[in-house]
C-alpha positions in Angstrom: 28.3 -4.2 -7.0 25.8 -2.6 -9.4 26.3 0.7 -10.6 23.9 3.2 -11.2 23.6 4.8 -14.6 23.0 8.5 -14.9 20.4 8.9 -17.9 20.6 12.3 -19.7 18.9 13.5 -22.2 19.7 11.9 -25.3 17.6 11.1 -28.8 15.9 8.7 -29.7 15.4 7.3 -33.4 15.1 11.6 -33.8 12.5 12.3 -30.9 13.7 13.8 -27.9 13.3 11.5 -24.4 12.1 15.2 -22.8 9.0 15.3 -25.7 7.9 11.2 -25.0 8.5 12.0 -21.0 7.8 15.5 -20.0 9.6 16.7 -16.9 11.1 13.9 -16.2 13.3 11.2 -18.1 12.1 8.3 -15.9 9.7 6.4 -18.8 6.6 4.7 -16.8 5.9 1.5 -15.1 4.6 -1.4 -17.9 2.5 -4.1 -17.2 3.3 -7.6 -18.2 3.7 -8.7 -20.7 2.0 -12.1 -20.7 -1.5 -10.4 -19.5 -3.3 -6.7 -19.8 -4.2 -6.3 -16.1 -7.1 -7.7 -14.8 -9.3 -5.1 -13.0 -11.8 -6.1 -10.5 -13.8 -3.4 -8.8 -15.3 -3.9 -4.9 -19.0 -3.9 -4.9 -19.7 -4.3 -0.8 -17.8 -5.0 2.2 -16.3 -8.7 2.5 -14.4 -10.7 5.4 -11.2 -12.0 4.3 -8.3 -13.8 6.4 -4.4 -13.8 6.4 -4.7 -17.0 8.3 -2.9 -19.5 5.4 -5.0 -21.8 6.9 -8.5 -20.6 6.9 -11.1 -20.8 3.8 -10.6 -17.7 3.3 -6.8 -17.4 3.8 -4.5 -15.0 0.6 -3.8 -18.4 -0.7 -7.9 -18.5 -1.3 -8.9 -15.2 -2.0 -10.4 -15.7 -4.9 -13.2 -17.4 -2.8 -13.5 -13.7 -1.6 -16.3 -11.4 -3.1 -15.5 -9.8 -6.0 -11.7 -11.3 -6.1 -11.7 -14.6 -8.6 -10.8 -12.5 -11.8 -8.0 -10.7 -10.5 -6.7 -13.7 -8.4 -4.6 -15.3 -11.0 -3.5 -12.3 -12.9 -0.1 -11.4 -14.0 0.5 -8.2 -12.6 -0.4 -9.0 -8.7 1.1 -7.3 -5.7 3.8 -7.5 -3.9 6.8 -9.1 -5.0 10.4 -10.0 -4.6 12.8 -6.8 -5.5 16.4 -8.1 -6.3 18.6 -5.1 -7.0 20.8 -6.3 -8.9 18.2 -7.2 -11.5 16.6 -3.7 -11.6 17.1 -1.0 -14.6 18.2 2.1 -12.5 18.0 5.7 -14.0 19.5 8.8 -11.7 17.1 11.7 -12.3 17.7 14.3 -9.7 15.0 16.7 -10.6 12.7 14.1 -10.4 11.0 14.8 -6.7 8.7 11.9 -5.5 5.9 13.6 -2.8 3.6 16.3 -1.3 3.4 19.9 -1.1 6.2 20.3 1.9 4.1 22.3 4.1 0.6 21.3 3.6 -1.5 20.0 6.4 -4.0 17.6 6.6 -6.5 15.6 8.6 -8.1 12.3 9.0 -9.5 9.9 11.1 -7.1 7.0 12.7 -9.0 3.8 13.4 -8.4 0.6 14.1 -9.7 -1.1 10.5 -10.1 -4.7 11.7 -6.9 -5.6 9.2 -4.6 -2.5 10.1 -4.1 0.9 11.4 -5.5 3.3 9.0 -6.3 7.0 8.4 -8.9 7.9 5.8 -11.7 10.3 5.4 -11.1 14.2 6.9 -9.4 16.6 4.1 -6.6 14.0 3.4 -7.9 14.3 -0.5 -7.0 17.6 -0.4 -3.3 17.0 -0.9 -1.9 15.4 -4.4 1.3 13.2 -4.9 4.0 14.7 -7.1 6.3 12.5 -9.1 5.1 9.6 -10.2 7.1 8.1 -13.1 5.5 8.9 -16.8 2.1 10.7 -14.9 3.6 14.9 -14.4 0.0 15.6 -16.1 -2.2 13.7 -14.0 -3.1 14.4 -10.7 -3.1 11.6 -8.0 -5.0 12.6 -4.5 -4.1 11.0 -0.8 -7.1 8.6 -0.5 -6.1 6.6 2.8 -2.9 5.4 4.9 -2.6 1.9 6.2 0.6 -0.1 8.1 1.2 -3.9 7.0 3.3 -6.2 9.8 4.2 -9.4 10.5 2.9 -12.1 13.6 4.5 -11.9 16.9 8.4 -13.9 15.8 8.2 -13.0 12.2 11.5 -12.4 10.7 9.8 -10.4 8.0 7.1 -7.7 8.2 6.8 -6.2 5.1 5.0 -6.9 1.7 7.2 -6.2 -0.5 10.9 -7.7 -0.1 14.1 -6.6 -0.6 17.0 -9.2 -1.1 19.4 -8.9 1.5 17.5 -6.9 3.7 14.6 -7.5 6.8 12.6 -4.9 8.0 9.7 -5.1 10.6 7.0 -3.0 8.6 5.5 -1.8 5.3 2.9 1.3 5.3 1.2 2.2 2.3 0.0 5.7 1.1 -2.7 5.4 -1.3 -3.5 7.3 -4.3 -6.8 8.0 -6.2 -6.0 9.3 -9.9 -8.6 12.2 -11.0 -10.4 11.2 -13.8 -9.6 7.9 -13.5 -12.2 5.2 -11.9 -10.1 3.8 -8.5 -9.6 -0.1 -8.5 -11.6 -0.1 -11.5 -8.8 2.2 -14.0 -5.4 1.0 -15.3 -3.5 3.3 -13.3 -6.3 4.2 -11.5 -4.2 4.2 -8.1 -1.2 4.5 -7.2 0.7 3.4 -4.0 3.8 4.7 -2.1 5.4 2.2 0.2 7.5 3.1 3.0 9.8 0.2 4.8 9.6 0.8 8.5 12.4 -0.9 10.8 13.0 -0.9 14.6 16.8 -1.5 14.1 17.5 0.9 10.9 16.2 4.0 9.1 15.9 7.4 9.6 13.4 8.7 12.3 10.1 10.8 11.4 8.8 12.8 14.3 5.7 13.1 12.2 5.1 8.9 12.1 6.5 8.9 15.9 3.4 11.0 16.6 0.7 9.5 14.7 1.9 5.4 15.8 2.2 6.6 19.7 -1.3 7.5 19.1 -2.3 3.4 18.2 -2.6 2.5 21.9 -6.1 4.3 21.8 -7.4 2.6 18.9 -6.7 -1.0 20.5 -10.2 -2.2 19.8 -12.1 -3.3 17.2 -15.1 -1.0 16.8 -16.6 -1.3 13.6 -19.2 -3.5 11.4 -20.1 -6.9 13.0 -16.6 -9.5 13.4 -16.1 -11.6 10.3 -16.1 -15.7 10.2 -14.0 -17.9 7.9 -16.7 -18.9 5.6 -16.2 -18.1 2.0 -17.9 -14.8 0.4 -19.2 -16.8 -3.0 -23.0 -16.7 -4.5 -26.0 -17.5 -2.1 -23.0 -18.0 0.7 -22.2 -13.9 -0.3 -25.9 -12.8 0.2 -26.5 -14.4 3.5 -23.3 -12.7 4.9 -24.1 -9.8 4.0 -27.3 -10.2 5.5 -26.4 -10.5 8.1 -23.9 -7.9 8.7 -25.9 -5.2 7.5 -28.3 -6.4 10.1 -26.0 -6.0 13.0 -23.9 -3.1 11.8 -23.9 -0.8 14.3 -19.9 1.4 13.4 -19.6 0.2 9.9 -15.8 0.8 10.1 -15.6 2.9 6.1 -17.7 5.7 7.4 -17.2 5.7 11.1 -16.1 9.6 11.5 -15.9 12.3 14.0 -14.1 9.3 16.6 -17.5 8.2 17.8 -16.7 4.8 17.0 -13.4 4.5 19.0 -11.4 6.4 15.7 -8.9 9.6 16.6 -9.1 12.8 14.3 -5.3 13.6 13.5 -3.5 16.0 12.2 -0.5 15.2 9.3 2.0 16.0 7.4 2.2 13.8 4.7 5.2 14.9 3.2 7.1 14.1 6.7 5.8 10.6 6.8 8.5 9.9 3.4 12.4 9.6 4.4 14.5 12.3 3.2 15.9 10.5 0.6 13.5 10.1 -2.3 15.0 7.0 -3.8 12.7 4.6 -5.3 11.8 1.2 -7.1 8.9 1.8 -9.1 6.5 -1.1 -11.2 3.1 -1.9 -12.4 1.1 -4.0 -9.7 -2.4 -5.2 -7.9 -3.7 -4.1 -4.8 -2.7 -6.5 -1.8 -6.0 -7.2 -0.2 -9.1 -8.5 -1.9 -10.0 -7.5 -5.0 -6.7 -7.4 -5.8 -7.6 -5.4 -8.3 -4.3 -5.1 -11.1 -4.8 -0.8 -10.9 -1.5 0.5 -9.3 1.3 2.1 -10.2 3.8 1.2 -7.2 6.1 3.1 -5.9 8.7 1.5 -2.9 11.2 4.0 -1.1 14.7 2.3 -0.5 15.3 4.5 2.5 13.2 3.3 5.7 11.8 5.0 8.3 12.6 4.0 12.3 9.9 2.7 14.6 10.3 1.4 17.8 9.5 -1.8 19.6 7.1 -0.6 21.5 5.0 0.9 18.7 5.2 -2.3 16.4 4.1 -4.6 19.4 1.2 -1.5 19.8 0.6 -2.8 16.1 0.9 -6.2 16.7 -1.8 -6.5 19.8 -4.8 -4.7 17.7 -8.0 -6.7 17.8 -9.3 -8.1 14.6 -12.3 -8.5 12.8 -12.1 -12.1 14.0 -13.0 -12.9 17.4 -10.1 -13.5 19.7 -7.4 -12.7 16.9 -5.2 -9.9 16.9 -3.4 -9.2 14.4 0.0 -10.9 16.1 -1.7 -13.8 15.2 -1.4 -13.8 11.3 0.4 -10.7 10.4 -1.3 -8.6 8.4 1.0 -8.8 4.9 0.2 -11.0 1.8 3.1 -13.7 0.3 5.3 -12.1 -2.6 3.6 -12.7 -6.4 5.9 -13.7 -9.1 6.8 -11.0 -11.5 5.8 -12.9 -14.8 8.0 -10.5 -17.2 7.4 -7.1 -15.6 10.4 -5.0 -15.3 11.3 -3.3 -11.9 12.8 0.6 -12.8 14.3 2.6 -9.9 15.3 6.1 -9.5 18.2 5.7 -7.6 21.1 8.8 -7.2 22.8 7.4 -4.1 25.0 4.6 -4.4 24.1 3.3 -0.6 20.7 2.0 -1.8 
């Protein structure tokens, strides 16, 4: 049984914790330290597969545009958590969220990879809390919902030992005056475990996934093959998709391409308790870009089985596939030295 320790707020070799970490004592997520992370910045649209088996499968991404110097970093996304191997601090005052009563809206389409909500006023609201950043402002910049195929016993990107759960959805974070992708600490990412067995229920979640049996199809730019995204190869693809690109799927707004304008309360979509493991890490599709500061609720939210297998039986950017056939999450990364902090104040977690 680990314990958690409370940290108050002590000195330090004569400099108060409160002066190195204002408002909070939680210090920030480090990188690792056998690399400086590698940032790799996405110049155009690509294809890429979670099919292990294809060309251009996560264990070949770096055969994706824009991905080969990232692809073998040390600070790549996601990984294994084992609790009993994480430094835990108990900082009550330390919130993790949004403004509780802000509204926002955005556009829910079917992405060819996942559900997702982008665009509308969703950068209007700003993500409070995250570990060693209380001066620096990071905006809502999309929403996405990573699964596993069809008899998966894991869904989720991220693991937890000891624990399964069907679902992972990411909330993603743009920091102002940083550069995206192409920052250290440009981004940062909440992840929110969802589970058809456990967890606490979100009427505001409920409402947006029982709105995924509208956005079934896949409208967007022209349907992907498996052939890799690498020099001339790169060009041609391109090409050719630019040619035929009739909903390119990043800018297809106002619903016209088969997307539904919602309305959201992102603080609602975060369970109640604001428990979290926090690290340094990548971004889990290509580029993989080593820019985010991660941070993973313990508590998960409920789903149900109808509104995973809704997720599960969305068409793909590759003809024929849904995304039951694949899954939609990338394999764990190894840690290589980087710690794994957690502000934990309930013993349950």
């Amino acid at each position: 049984m680990w314990t958690v320790s409370v940290l108050v707020a002590t000195t330090l070799s004569g400099v108060l914790l409160a002066d190195v970490y204002p408002l909070s004592f939680l210090p920030p997520a480090q990188h690792s330290p056998l690399g400086p992370p590698q940032l790799c910045r996405q110049r155009m649209e690509y294809c890429f597969s979670y099919n292990r088996r294809s060309s251009i499968g996560p264990d070949d991404w770096n055969r994706v545009c824009d991905t080969s110097p990232c692809f073998g970093g040390s600070n790549q996304s996601p990984v294994r958590i084992y609790p009993h191997l994480v430094k835990y601090f108990c900082d009550p005052n330390h919130r993790l969220g949004y403004p509780p009563r802000q509204l926002v809206t955005g556009l829910l389409e079917n992405d060819g990879y996942y559900p997702k909500i982008a665009e509308g006023t969703i950068s209007d609201i700003v993500l409070q809390g995250v570990p060693g950043y209380s001066d620096c402002s990071f905006r809502l910049n999309s929403l996405h919902i990573h699964v596993g195929k069809t008899g998966s016993r894991h869904g989720t990107e991220h693991r937890v030992f000891g624990k399964r759960y069907d679902g992972e959805m990411h909330l993603v974070h743009v920091r102002d005056g940083g550069n995206a992708s192409g920052s250290v600490a440009g981004q940062a990412v909440v992840a929110v475990f969802l589970s058809t067995r456990q967890g606490q229920y979100s009427p505001q979640l409920d409402a947006i996934l029982d709105w995924l049996i509208n956005i079934q199809d896949y409208n967007g730019s022209d349907m992907c093959t498996e052939e890799p995204c690498t020099g001339a190869m790169e060009s041609r693809m391109m090409s050719r998709m630019a040619a035929r690109n009739a909903c390119p799927h990043w800018r297809s707004g106002s619903g016209s391409c088969g997307g539904s304008n919602v309305t959201f309360n992102p603080d609602q979509l975060l369970p109640s308790s604001r428990d979290f493991y926090y690290l340094y890490g990548s971004l889990t599709t290509p580029t993989l870009s080593e820019s985010v500061l991660w941070q993973v609720m313990m508590q998960p939210l409920r789903i149900t089985r109808r509104q995973l297998a809704d997720i599960r039986t969305m068409e793909t950017r590759f003809s024929g596939l849904s995304i039951a056939d694949n899954g939609n999450h990338r394999p764990t990364q190894p840690l290589r030295g980087r710690r794994i902090l957690a502000n934990c104040c309930h013993k349950k977690w």
